[in-house]
Structures are given as C-alpha cells and as structure tokens.
Backbone as a printed PyTorch tensor [residue, N CA C, xyz], in Angstrom:
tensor([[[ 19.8610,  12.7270, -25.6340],
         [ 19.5950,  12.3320, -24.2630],
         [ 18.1810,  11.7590, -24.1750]],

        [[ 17.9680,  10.6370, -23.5410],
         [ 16.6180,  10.2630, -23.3890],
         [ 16.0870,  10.5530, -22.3780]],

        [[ 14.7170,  10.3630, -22.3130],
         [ 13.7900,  11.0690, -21.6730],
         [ 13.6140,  10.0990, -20.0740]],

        [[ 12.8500,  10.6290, -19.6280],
         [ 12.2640,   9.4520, -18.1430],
         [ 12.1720,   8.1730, -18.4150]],

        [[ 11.0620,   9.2200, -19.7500],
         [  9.5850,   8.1540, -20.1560],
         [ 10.5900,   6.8100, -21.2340]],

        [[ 11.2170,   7.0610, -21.6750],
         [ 12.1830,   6.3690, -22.9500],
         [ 13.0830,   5.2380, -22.0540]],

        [[ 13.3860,   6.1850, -20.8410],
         [ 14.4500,   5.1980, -20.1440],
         [ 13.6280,   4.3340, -19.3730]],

        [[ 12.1110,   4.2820, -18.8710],
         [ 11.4640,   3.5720, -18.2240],
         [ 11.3160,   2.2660, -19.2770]],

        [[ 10.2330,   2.7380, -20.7670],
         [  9.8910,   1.7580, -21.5440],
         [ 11.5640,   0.6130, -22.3160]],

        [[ 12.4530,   1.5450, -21.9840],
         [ 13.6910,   0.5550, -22.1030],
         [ 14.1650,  -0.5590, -21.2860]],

        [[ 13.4870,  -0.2050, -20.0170],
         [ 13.7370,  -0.8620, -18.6170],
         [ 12.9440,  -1.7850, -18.8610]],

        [[ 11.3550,  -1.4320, -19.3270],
         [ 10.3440,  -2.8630, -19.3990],
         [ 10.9540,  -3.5980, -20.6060]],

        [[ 11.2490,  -3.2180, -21.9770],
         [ 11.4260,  -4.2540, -22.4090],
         [ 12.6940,  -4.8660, -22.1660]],

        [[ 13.8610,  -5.0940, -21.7200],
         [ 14.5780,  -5.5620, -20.9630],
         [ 14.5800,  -6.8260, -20.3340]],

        [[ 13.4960,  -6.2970, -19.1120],
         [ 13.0300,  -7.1370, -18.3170],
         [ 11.7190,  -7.8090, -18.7580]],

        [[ 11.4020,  -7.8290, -19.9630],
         [ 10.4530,  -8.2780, -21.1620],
         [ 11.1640,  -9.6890, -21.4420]],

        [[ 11.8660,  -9.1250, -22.0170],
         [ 13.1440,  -9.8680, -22.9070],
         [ 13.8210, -11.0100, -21.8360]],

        [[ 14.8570, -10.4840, -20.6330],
         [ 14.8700, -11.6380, -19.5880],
         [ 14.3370, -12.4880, -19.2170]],

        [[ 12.7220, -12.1700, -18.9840],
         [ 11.8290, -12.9690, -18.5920],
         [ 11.5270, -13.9460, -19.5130]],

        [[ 11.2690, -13.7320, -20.9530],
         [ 11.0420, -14.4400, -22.2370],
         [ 12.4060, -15.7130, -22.3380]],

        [[ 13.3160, -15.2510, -21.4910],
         [ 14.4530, -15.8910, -22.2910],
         [ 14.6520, -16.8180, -21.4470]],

        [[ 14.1670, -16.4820, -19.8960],
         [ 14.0560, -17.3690, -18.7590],
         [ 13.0420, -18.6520, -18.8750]],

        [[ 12.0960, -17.8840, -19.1570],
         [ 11.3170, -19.1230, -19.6930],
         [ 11.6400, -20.0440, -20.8670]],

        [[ 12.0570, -19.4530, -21.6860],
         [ 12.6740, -20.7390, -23.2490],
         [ 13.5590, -21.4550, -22.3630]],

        [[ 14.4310, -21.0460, -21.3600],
         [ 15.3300, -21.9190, -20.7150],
         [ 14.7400, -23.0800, -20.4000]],

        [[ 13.1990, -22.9400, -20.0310],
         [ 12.4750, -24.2940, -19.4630],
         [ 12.4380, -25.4860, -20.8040]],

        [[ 12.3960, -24.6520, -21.8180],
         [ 12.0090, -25.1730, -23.2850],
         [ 13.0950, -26.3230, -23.4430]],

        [[ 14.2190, -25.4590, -23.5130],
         [ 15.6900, -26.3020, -23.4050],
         [ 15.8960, -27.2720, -22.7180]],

        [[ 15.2710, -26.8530, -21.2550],
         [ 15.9820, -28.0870, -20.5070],
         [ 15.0560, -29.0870, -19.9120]],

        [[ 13.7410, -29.3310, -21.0740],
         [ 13.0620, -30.1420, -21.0130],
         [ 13.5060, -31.5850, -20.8260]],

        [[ 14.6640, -32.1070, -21.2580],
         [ 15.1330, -33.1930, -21.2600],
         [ 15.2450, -33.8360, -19.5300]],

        [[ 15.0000, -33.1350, -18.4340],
         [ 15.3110, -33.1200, -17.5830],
         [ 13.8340, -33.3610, -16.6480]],

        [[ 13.2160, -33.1460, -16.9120],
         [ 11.6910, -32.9310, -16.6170],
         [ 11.3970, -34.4730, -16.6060]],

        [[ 10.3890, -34.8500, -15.8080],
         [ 10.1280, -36.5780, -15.7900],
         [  9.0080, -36.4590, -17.1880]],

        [[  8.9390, -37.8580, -17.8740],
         [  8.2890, -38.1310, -18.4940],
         [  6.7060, -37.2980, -18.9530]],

        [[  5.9740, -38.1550, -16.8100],
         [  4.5280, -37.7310, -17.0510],
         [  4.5530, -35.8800, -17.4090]],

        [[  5.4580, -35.1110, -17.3470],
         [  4.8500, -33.8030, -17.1810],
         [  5.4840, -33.2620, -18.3610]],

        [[  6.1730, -34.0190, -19.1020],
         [  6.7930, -33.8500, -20.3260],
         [  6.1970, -32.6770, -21.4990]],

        [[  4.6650, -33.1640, -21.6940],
         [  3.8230, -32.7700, -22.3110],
         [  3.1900, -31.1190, -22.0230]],

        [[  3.1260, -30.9360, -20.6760],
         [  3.0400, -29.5650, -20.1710],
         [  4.0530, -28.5210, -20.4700]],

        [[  5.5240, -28.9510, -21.0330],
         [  6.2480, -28.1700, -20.6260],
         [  6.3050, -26.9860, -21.6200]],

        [[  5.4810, -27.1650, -22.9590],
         [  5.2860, -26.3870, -23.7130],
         [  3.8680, -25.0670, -23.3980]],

        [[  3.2390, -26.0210, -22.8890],
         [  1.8300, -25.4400, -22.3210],
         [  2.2460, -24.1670, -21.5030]],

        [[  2.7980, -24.9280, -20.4380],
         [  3.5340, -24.0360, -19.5300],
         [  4.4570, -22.7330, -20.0890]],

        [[  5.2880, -22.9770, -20.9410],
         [  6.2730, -21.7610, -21.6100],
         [  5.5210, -20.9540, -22.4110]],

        [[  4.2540, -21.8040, -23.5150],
         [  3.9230, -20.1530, -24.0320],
         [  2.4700, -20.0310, -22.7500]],

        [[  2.0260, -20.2580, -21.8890],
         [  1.4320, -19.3750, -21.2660],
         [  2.3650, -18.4340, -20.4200]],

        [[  3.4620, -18.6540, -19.3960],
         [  4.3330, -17.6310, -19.1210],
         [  5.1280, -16.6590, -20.2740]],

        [[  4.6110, -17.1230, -21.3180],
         [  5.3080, -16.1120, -22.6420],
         [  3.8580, -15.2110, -22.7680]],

        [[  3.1110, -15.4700, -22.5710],
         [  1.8180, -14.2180, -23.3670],
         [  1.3760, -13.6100, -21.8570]],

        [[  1.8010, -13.9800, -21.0320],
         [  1.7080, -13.8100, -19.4220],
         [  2.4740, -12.2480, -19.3290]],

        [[  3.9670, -12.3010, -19.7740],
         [  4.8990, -11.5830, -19.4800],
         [  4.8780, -10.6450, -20.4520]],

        [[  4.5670, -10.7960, -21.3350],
         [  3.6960,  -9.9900, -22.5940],
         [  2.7570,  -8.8440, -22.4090]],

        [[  1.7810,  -9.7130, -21.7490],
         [  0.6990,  -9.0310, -21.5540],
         [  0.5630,  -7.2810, -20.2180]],

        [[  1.8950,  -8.0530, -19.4200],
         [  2.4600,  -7.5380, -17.9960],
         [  2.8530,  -6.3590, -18.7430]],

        [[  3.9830,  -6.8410, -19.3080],
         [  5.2080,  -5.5440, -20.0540],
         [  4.3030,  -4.6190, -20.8020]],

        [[  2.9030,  -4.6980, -21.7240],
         [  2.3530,  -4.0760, -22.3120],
         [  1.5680,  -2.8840, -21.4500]],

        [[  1.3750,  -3.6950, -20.4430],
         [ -0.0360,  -2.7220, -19.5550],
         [  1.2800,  -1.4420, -18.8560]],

        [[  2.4850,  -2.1780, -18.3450],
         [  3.2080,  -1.4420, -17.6300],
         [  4.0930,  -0.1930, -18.8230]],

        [[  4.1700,  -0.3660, -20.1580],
         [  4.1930,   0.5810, -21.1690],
         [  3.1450,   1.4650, -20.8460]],

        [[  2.1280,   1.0010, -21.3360],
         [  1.0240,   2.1770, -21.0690],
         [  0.8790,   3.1360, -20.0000]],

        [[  1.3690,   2.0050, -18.8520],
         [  1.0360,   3.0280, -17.7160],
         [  2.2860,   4.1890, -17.9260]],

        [[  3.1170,   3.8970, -18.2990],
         [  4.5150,   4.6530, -18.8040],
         [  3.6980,   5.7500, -19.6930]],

        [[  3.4280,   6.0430, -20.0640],
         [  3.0740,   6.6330, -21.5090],
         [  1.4340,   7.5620, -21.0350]],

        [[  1.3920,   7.9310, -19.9490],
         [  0.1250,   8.2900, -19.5570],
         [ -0.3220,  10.0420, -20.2250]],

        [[  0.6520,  10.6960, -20.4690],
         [  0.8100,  11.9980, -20.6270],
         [  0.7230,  12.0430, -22.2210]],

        [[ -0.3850,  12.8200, -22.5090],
         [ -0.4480,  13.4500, -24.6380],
         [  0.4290,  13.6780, -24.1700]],

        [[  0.6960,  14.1010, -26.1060],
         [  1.4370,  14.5980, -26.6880],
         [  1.2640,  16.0850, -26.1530]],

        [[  0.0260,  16.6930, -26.4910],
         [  0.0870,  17.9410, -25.8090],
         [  0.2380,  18.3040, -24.7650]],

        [[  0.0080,  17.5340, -23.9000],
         [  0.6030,  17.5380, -22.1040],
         [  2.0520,  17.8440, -22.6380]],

        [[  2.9470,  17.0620, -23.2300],
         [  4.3830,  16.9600, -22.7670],
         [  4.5320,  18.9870, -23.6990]],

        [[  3.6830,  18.3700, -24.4510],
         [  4.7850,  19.8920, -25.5810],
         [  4.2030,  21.3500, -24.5920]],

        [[  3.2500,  20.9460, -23.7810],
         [  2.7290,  22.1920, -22.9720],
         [  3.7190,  22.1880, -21.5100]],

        [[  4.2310,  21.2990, -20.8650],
         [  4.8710,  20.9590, -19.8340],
         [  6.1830,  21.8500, -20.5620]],

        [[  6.9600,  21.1420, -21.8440],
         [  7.9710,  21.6820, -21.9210],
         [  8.2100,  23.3450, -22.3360]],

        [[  6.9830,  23.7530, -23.3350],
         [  7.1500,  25.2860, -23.4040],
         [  6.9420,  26.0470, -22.2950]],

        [[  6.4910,  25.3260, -20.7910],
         [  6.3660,  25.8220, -19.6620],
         [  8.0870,  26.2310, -18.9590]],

        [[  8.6650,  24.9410, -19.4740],
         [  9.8220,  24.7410, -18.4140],
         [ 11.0250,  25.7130, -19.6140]],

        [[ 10.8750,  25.7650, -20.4380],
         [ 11.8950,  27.5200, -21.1450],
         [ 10.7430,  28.6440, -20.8130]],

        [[  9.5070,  28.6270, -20.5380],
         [  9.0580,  29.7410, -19.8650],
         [  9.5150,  30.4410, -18.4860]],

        [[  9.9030,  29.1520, -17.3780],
         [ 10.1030,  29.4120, -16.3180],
         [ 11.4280,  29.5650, -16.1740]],

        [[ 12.1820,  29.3820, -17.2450],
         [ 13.5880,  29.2380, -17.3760],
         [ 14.0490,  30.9840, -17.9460]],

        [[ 13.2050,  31.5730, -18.6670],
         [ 13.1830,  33.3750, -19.0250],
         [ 12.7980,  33.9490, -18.0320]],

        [[ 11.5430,  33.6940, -17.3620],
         [ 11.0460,  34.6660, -16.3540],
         [ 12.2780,  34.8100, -14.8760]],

        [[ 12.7430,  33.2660, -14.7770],
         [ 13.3300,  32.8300, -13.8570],
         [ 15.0590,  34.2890, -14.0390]],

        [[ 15.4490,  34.0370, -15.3060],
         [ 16.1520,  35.0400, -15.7630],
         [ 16.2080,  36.3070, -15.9780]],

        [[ 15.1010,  36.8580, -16.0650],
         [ 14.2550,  37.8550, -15.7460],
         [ 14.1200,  38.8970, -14.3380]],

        [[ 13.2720,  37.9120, -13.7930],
         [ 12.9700,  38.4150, -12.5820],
         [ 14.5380,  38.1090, -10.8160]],

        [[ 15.3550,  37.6940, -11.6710],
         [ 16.3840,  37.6670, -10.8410],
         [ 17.7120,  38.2220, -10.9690]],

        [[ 18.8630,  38.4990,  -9.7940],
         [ 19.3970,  39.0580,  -9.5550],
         [ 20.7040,  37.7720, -10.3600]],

        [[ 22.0510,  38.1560, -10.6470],
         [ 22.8960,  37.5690, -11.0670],
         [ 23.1130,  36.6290, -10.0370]],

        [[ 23.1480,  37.0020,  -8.4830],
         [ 23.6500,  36.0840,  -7.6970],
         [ 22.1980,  34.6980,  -7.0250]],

        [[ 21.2780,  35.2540,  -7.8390],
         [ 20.2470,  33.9550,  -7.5710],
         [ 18.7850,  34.4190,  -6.9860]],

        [[ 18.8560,  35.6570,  -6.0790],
         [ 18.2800,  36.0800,  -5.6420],
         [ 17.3670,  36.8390,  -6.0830]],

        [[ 15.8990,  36.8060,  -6.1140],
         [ 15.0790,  37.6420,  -6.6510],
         [ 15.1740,  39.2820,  -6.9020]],

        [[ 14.5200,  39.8920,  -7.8730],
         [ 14.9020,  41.4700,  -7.7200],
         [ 14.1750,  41.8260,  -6.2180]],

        [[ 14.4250,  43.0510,  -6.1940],
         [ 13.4700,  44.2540,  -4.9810],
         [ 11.6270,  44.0210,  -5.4210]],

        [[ 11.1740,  43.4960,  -4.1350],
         [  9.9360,  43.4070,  -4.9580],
         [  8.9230,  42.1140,  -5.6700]],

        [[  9.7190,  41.3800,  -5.8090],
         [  9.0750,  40.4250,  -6.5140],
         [  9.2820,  39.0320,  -5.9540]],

        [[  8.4470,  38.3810,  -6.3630],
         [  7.5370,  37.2750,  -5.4550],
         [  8.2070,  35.9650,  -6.6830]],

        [[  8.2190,  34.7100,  -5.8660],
         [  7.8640,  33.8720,  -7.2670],
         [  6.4580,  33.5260,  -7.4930]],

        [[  5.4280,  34.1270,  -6.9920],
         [  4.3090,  34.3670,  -7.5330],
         [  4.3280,  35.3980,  -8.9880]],

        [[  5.4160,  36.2180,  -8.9510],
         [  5.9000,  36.6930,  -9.2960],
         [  5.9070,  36.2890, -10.9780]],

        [[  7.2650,  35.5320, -10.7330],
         [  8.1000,  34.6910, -11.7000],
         [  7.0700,  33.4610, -12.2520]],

        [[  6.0660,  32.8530, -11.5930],
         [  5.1520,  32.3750, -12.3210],
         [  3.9370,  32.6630, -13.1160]],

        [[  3.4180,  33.5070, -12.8280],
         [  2.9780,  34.5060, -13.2550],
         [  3.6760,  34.9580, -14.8290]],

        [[  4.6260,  35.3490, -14.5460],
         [  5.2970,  35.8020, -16.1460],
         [  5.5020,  34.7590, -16.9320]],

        [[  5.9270,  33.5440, -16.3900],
         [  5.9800,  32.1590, -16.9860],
         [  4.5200,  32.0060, -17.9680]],

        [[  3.4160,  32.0770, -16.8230],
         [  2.7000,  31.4790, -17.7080],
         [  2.4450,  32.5320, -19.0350]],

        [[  2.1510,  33.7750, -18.7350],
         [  2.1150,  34.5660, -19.7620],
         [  3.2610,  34.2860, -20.6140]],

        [[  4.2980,  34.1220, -20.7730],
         [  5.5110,  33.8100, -21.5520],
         [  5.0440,  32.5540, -22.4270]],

        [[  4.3840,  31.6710, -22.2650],
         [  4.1870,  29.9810, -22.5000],
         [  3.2940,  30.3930, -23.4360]],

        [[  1.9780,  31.6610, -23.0410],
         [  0.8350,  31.7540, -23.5730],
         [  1.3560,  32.2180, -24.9120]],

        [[  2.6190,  32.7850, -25.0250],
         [  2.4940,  33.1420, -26.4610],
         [  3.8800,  32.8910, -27.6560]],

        [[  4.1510,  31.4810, -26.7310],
         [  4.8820,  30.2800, -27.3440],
         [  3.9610,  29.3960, -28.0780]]])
C-alpha cells in the first residue's frame, strides 16, 4: 500500500510528464506556425520544458518535508496509541472506570519510549 507522501510524488510526476508531452506537441506541430516565429518554436519548448521541471521538483520537496526520523517516530507512535488505545479500553469502545485519554496518551508515549 502506498503512502500519502508516494501517492502525492506520483501525482507530480504525472502531471510532470503531461505537461512535458503537451509541450513536444508544440514541437510537432510546428509545421503550422507562420514562418517569422518558426525559429522560436524550439526556444519556446525547451524553456516550458526546464520551466515544468523546475515546478515538479520544488513541489517534490515540498512533498517530502518530514525525516526519516520524523516518519519512523510518528509511526512507532501510531502502534503505541494503537496498545494503549487497547489497553485502556472497554471491548465495546468505551474507556475503562477512571481513565482519561490523557490517560491513553500518556501510556502511548511511554510505550513509543521504549520501542
């Protein structure tokens, strides 16, 4: 199963790729273009090619903002909160007698601390 982050950077290059392919279309159908501007039409395609490039790269990054240790600390959090959560509750969902999900976080984090 992929992640957010996997299905986002799949989305940019995609729409990486479309855009790249939209533009060669101009490449192609140069024949169509008048004479005087003939000469631009290459100019024009690889600057919208290192253009869309440059876009898709920054918008990866911004994708990708979280270490490595962020994610591996996020996830030993979320089977932490997933025991305590099991733990501190009743079969039908409901907390025991007593306890808070101040509670249940609380044990989480201690649970994480010695994951």
């Amino acid at each position: 199963m992929a992640t957010t982050e996997e299905q986002a950077i799949a989305a940019i290059n995609a729409a990486e790729q479309m855009a790249i392919s939209n533009v060669q279309l101009i490449r192609q159908l140069k024949k169509l273009i008048p004479e005087p501007f003939d000469s631009l039409t290459d100019v024009a395609v690889a600057t919208n090619t290192a253009g869309i490039q440059t876009v898709a790269a920054a918008e990866r990054k911004a994708v990708r903002t979280v270490s490595k240790a962020a994610r591996t600390s996020r996830r030993n959090l979320s089977k932490a909160l997933r025991e305590a959560n099991a733990r501190l509750r009743k079969k039908n969902g409901q907390l025991k007698k007593g306890k808070t999900q101040s509670d249940v976080m609380r044990l989480a984090q201690r649970l994480k601390k010695k994951m």
